[in-house]
N, C-alpha and C positions, 0 to 999 in steps of 0.2 A: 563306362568306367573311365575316369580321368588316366593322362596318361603325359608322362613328361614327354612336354614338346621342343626345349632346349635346355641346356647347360651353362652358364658361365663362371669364368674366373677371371678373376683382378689381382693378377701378380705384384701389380705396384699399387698401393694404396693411395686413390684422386686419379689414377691413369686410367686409358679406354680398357677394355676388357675385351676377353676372347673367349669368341663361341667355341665350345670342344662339345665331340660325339659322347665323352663319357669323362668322369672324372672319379676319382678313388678318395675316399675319405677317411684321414689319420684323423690323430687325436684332437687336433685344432680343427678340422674342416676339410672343407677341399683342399687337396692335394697345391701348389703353391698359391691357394689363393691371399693374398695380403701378405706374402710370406717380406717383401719388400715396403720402405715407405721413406717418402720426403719429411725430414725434417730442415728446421732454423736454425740459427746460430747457439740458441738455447737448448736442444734437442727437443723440441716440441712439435709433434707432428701437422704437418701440411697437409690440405686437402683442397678438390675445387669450389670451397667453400671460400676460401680466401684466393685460392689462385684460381679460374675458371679456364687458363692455358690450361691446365694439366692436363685437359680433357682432350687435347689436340695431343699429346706422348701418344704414340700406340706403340704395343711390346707385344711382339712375338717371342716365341717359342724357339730354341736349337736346342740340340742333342743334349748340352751341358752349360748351357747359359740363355740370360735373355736377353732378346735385341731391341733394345729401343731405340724410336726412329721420330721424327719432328721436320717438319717443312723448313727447307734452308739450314739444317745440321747433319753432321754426320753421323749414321748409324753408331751405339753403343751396344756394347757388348758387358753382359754382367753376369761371373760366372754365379750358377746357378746354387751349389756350396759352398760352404765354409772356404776361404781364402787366409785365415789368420789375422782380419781386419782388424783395427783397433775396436776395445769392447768399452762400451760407452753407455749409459741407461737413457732412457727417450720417453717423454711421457704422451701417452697418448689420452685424452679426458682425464682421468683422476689416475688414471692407473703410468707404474713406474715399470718400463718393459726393459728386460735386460738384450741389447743386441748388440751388432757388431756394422761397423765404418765399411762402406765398398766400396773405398778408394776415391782420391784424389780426379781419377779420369772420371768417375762420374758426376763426382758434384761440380766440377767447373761446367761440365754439359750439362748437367739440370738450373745451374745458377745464370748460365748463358743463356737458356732458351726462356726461362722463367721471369728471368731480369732481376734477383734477390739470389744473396747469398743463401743457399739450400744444401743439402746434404743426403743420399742415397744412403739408406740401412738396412740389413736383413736381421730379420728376428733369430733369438739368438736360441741355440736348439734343446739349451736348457731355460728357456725364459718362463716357462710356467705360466704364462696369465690365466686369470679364470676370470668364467664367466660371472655374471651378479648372480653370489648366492641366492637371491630372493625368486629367483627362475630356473636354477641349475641346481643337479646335484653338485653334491660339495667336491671342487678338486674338478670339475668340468674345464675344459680349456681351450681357448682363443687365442688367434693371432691377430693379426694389426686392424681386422676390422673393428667398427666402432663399438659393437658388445658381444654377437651374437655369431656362431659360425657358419649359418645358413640363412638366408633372405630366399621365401619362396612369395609367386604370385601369378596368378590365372592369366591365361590371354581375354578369358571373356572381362573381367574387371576390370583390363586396360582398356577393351572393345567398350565399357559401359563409359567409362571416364571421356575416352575418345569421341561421342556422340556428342556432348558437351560442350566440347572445344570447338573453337573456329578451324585450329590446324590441328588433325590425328599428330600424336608423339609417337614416338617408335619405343620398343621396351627399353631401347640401353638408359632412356632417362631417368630408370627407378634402378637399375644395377641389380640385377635380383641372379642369385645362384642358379634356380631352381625355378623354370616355366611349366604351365602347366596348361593342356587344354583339355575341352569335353567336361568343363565344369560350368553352374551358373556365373553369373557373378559375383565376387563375392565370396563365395561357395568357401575357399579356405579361411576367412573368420571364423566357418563356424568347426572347424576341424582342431580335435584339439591331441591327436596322435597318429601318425599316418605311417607306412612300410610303402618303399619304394625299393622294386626288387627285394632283396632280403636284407635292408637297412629299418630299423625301428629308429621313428622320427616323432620327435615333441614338437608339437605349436604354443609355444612359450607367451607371445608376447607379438601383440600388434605393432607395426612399425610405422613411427613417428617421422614423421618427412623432413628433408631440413633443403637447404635452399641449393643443395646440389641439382635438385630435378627439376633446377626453373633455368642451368645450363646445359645451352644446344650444343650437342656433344660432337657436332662434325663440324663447329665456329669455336667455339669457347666464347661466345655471348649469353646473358643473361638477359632474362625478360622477367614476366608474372608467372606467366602460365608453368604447370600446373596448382600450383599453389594456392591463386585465387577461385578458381574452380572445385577444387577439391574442399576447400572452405566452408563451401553451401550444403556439402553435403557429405563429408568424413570429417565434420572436427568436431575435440571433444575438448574444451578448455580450450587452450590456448596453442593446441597441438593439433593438425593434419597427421590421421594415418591411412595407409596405403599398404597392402601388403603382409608379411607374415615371418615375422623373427622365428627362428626353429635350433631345435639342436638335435643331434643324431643320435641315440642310444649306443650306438657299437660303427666300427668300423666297416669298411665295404663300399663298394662299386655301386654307382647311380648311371644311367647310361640312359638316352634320348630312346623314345618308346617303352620307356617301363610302364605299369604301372601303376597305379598311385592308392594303395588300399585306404582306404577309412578306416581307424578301428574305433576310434571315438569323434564324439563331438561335443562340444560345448556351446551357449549362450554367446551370440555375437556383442561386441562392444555395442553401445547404443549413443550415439550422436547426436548433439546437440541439433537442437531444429534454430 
C-alpha cells in the first residue's frame, strides 16, 4: 500500500520550502503554501527561474509570522495576516491576482539580498484564482503557485531518475507537496483519483518541468541536470514531465504515514522515443 512519506510547503513562492509532519488543506491548497510571493517593479511575479538566489531565502514558521533568513542578512519577520497593506493586482503567467504590499521592511530585504528592486506580497483573501478550467471544476481555486494546488511524486521515480545521473538529487529539486513511497516508479502516472486519509484527490495533469530543477538548492547555481536526463526519456514535444499536478476534492488533514488509496487509474502519458 503506498503511503505518504513527507509533506511540504512553500510559503514564499521561488523560496526553500519546509518539511511539516501534516498539513490542512482550505480551499487553495495547503494551508500557507505560496500564500506569499516576490514580485518587480511591474508587479509581475519572481521566481528562481530568473533569480536562482531565491533558492538560498529559507522561511521558517512562528506562532504569527514568517521568518526569513539569508547568509550575511538579518532575520525578517512577516506577519503571517492581513496587516492593511497596500492592495495592488500582480500577475502571475496570464492570470491578474488580486493582493496586498508587506511593507517597505520587506522588500528593501529581498531587493538587498537579491540585488534588484523586488517586492514581498500576500495573496489577497478575496482573490479568487482559479484553476484552468480545462482540468478543474468550475470556481476550483489556487494561490500563487504556478496552476495547480498540489504537486505529488514517488521516492521510487526520483530513485529511477537518480540511477541515471552521475550525482543522485535530493527531492527539494522537483518542489513536490505531496511524497510518496512503496510505489513502482512511475506508478502515479498511471493514477487518475486517489484518497489520502479521508481527502478525495484528482490526478489532473502530468507536470511539465521548467528549469527551476536544474537549481541546486543549497548554492543557488545552475547546471543541466536534471533536464537533460529526463529528456531521453520523459519528453513529449518539447516538454520534460516529472511528477503529478493534483487537486483535492474537499477540504482536510494529509499527515506523513497516511495512506494513499487508488480508486482509479488511467493510461500513462506515452514519450517520445
Amino acid at each position: 500500500m503506498p503511503k505518504v512519506s513527507a509533506l511540504y510547503i512553500y510559503p514564499v513562492k521561488g523560496c526553500a520550502g519546509i518539511e511539516v509532519s501534516g498539513v490542512r488543506l482550505d480551499a487553495e491548497g495547503p494551508l500557507l503554501d505560496r500564500r506569499f510571493m516576490v514580485v518587480d517593479d511591474n508587479g509581475h511575479f519572481l521566481t528562481q527561474r530568473e533569480l536562482p538566489r531565491m533558492a538560498l531565502i529559507r522561511v521558517k514558521l512562528a506562532p504569527t509570522s514568517l521568518v526569513l533568513e539569508a547568509s550575511d542578512m538579518p532575520k525578517l519577520n512577516v506577519p503571517l495576516g492581513a496587516r492593511g497593506g497596500a492592495r495592488k493586482q500582480v500577475v502571475i503567467w496570464r492570470d491578474h491576482v488580486a493582493a496586498e504590499a508587506c511593507g517597505s521592511s520587506a522588500s528593501d530585504w529581498l531587493s538587498g539580498f537579491l540585488g534588484r528592486p523586488c517586492e514581498l506580497v500576500r495573496l489577497a483573501d478575496d482573490a479568487g484564482r482559479t484553476v484552468d478550467p480545462d482540468y478543474a471544476p468550475e470556481g476550483s481555486r489556487v494561490a500563487f503557485t504556478d496552476g495547480f494546488p498540489l504537486l505529488l511524486l514517488s521516492e521510487a521515480s526520483l530513485a529511477s531518475l537518480n540511477v541515471r545521473l552521475q550525482s543522485a538529487l535530493p527531492m527539494n529539486r522537483f518542489r513536490p507537496n505531496i511524497v510518496v513511497t512503496d510505489t513502482e516508479a512511475h506508478a502515479e502516472d498511471t493514477w487518475r483519483s486517489i484518497r489520502i486519509g479521508d481527502v478525495p484527490i484528482d490526478i489532473v495533469k502530468p507536470c511539465s518541468r521548467c528549469g527551476v530543477t536544474t537549481v541546486e538548492q543549497a548554492t543557488g547555481l545552475v547546471g543541466k541536470e536534471p533536464s537533460a536526463t529526463l529528456a531521453r526519456y520523459r519528453q513529449k514535444g518539447n516538454k520534460v514531465y516529472f511528477g503529478q499536478n493534483c487537486l483535492h476534492r474537499e477540504r482536510g488533514m494529509l499527515r506523513v504515514g497516511d495512506e494513499v488509496h487508488v480508486l482509479s487509474t488511467q493510461p500513462p502519458l506515452i514519450f517520445d522515443e
